[in-house]
N, C-alpha and C positions, 0 to 999 in steps of 0.2 A: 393526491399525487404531490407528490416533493416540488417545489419551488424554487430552492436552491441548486445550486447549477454543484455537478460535480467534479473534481478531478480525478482522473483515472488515471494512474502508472502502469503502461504495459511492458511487462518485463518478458524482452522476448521469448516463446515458447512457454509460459506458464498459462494458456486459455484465453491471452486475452482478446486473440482476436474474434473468438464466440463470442466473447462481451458487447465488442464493440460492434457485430452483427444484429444481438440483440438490441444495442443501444437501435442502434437506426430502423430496425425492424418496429420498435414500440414510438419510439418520437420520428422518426422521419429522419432522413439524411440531413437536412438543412439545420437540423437542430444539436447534430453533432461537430466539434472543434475537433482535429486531429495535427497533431503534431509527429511526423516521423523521419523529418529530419527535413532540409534544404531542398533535396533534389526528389525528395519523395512525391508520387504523384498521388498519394495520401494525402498530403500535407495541404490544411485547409490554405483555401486564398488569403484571408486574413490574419493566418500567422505567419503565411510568408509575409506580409507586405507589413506589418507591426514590430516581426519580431526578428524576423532575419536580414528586411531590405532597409527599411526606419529603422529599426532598433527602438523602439519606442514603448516597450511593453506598455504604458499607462493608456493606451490609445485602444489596446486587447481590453480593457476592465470593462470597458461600455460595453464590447461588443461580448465578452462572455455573460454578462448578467443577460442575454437575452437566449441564450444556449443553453442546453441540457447538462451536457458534457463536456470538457477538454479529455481527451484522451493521445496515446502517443508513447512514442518509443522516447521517453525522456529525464534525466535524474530529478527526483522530486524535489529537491532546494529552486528547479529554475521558476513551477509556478505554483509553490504552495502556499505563498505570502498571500496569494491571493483569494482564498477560499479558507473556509472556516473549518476548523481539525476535523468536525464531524461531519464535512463530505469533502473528507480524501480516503480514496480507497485502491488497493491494489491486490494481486493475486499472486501466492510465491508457489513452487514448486517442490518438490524432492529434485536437488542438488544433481546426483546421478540422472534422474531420467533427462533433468531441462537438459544438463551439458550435452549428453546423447541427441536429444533433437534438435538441439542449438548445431551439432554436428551434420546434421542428416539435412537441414535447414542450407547451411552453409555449401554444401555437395549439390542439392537442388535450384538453389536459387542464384548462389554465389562463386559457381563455377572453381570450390575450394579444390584443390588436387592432393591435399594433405592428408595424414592417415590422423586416427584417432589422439594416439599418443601426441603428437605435435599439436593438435589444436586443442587440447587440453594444456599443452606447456604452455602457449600463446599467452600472454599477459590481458591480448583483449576481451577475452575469451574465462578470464577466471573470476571468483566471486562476482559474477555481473551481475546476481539479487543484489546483492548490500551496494555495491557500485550507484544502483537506481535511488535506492532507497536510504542510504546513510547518513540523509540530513536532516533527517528525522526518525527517531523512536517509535518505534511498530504500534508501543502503547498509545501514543495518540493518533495512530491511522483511526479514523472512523469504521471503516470495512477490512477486512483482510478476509481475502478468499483461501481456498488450498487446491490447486489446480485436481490433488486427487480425489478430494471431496465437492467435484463440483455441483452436483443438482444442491446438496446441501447449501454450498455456499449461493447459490441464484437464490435460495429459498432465504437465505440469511439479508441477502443485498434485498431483496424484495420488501423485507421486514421493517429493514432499518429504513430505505427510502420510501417506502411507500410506493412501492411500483407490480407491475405485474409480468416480470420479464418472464421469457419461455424458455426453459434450456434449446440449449441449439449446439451443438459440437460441430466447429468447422475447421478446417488448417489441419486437423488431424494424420501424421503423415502413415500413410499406405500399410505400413509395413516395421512395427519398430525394431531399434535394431540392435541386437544381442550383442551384448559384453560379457567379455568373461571377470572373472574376478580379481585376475591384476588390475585390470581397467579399471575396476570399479573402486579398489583402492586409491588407485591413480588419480582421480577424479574428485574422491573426497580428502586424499593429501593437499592437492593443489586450488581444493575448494573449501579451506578450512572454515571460514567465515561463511560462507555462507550456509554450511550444514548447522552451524550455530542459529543465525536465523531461521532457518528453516523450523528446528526444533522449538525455539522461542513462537515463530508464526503459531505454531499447531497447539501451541500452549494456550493460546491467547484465541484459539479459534474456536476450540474447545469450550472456552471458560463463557463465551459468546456464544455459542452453540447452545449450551447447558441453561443460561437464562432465558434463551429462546423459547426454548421448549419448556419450559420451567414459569413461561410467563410472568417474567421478573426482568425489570430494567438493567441494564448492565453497568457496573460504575468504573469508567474509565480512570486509571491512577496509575503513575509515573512516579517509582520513586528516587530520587534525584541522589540523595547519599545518606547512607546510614553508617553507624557504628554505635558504640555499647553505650554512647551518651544520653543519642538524637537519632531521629529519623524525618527525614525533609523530601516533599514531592509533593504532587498536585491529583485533586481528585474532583472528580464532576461527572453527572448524569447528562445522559441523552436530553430527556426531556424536562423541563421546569429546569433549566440548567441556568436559571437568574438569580435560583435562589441558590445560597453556597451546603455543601454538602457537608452533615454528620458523617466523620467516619471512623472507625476504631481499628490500631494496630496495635497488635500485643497488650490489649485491655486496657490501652491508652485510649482514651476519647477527646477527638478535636473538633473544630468546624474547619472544613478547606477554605479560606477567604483572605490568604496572604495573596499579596500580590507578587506576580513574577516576569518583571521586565525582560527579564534573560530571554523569555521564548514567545513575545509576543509576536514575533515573525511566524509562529503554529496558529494566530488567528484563535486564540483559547476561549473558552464561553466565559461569563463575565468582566470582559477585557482584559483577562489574566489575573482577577483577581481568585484563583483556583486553587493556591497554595497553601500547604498546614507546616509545623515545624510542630513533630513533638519531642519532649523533653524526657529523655529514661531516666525513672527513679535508681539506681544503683543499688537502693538499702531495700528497695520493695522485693 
């Protein structure tokens, strides 16, 4: 079983609250941190009192090394300094359906009287994937689930942490609720970003999926900026991640082992010493 504690971005209505059922159903309630805001009656004791009434995040460190999980309705820059890139994990959705139950959510819970078209203009309400997630690069999420491939991804999370979670579908609303096809444009006009993610997630779920099955380690890489020169980013495996990684772009061969202070707030494996710079021949 995994050791390291992980953080979990629950972005609302993509699945996460089955995760977070499964979390506590396999470790126990007391082994889960939850953050879902101030007045939540989610919201563990000790992030009110560290992180909302002290203000003192350094005071959470102790108490999350002894926890399974941090999870919570919360933008990933507030606590991902503190856990290692390879256990941060989150689950995104199809664009269209999440807005639709983010809507049907908002009617059930939140007493919204609004019609569809208005809670799509809403500003609070648009790109809210990337809003969670935009302070970091998908490529170094450890996990990325796809809310519509979920037994897959339990079977994916289970892999990577060593766990034995059980799918569980809960929150599931009743009844989903048909749009017609203006809406549905509507929806992905004023959710432009985050259909981009989205697409990008399922890229990336896939390519993780494929070495799953395939029984082949996956090599995480981030490429930071290319043109007809150069090509500059960082690359590292899961495991034996001390030692720096062979890797070959365009029949370029390098070792990743430059160091990159810019992102040591991602918590990189080798202390950030992860980075390659390769050099394009022009003439070749």
């Amino acid at each position: 079983m995994n050791k390291q504690p992980i953080l979990f971005v629950h972005i609302p209505k993509t699945s996460g609250t089955s995760f977070k059922f499964m979390m506590k159903n396999y470790f126990g309630e007391d082994s889960v941190l939850c953050d879902y805001s101030l007045n939540s009656v989610e919201t563990s004791n000790e992030i009110v009192n560290y992180i909302y009434k002290e203000k003192d995040p350094y005071k959470l460190l102790n108490i999350i090394s002894q926890k399974k999980i941090l999870m919570g309705h919360f933008p990933i820059g507030k606590y991902m300094h503190m856990f290692p890139t390879l256990y941060v994990a989150t689950v995104l959705r199809d664009p269209v359906r999440q807005v639709a139950s983010h809507y049907q959510h908002f009617i059930a819970h939140n007493n919204y009287k609004g019609t569809i078209e208005e809670f799509v203009a809403d500003e609070r309400f648009k790109n809210i994937q990337t809003k969670y997630l935009q302070a970091k690069p998908l490529e170094l999420f450890g996990f990325i689930g796809i809310t519509e491939r979920f037994d897959d991804s339990v079977a994916l999370f289970n892999h990577m942490y060593r766990m034995k979670l059980k799918p569980l579908h809960v929150n599931k609303a009743i009844k989903k609720l048909n749009i017609d096809d203006k809406i549905i444009a509507l929806i992905k006009k004023e959710n432009s970003k985050d259909i981009a993610l989205y697409k990008k997630a399922l890229q990336l779920f896939d390519e993780r999926w494929t070495a799953y099955k395939e029984n082949r380690e996956y090599i995480y890489q981030l490429i930071q900026d290319e043109n007809d020169e150069r090509v500059r980013g960082i690359a590292f495996k899961r495991y034996q991640h001390d030692i720096p990684l062979k890797i070959e772009i365009d029949n370029y061969l390098t070792i990743a082992k430059d160091f990159r202070s810019g992102l040591l707030h991602h918590n990189l494996p080798r202390n950030g010493y992860v980075g390659f710079d390769i050099k394009r021949n022009k003439d070749a």
